[in-house]
C-alpha positions, 0 to 999 in steps of 0.5 A, a space after each residue: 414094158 419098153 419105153 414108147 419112142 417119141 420120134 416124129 416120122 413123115 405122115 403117110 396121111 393128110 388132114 385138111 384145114 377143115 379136119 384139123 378145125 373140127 378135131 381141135 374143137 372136139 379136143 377142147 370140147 371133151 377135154 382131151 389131154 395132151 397125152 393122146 393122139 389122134 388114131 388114124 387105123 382100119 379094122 376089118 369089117 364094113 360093108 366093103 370089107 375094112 373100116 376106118 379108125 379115128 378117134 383120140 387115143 394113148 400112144 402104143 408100143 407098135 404105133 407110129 407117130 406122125 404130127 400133122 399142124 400141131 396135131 399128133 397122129 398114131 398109127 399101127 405101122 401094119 395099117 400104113 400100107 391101107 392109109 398111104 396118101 389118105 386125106 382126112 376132111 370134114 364135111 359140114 354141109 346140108 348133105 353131110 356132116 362129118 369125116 371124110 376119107 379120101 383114100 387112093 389105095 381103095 379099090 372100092 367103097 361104101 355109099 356111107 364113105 366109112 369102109 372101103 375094100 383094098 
């Protein structure tokens, strides 16, 4: 197996301050190494077509790797064109709690907020 790069590239997607909080706590909280990073990606699937990915993974070979505030990102390279400009929240009201995704390359989304159709 080839040896992962470690170059840092601009990120195609932002985090708010209040992602960044939450994704630093769940990181403490589970005792989630250094070695991983957030993976931000879709998947088909969904009630509009794609899903989002979010969750702490290891580097793969085909993933691009971005930092955002001291946290790094990776990202399969064929998913940049579904996420470019994306902004990851979190929600923490009465309403709800829980990721948000801003994203401006979705033509449509779900009432959930969770899959959305390009």
């Amino acid at each position: 197996m080839s040896e992962l790069k470690n170059a840092v590239s601009l990120s195609p997607i932002s985090l708010t301050e209040g992602a960044i909080r939450e994704l630093g706590r769940i990181k403490e909280e589970q005792n989630i190494s250094d070695d991983h990073g957030l993976r931000v990606g879709v998947k088909g699937g969904g009630c509009s077509g794609f899903s989002y990915i979010l969750g702490f993974d290891l580097q793969k070979e085909n993933d691009d790797v971005f930092e955002i505030s001291g946290i790094k990102v990776l990202m399969q390279k064929s998913h940049a064109i579904y996420l470019l400009g994306m902004e990851v929240d979190w929600e923490d009201g009465l309403n709800n709690r829980g990721f948000s995704f801003n994203n401006p390359n979705a033509s449509e989304t779900c009432g959930c907020g969770s899959s959305f159709s390009a």
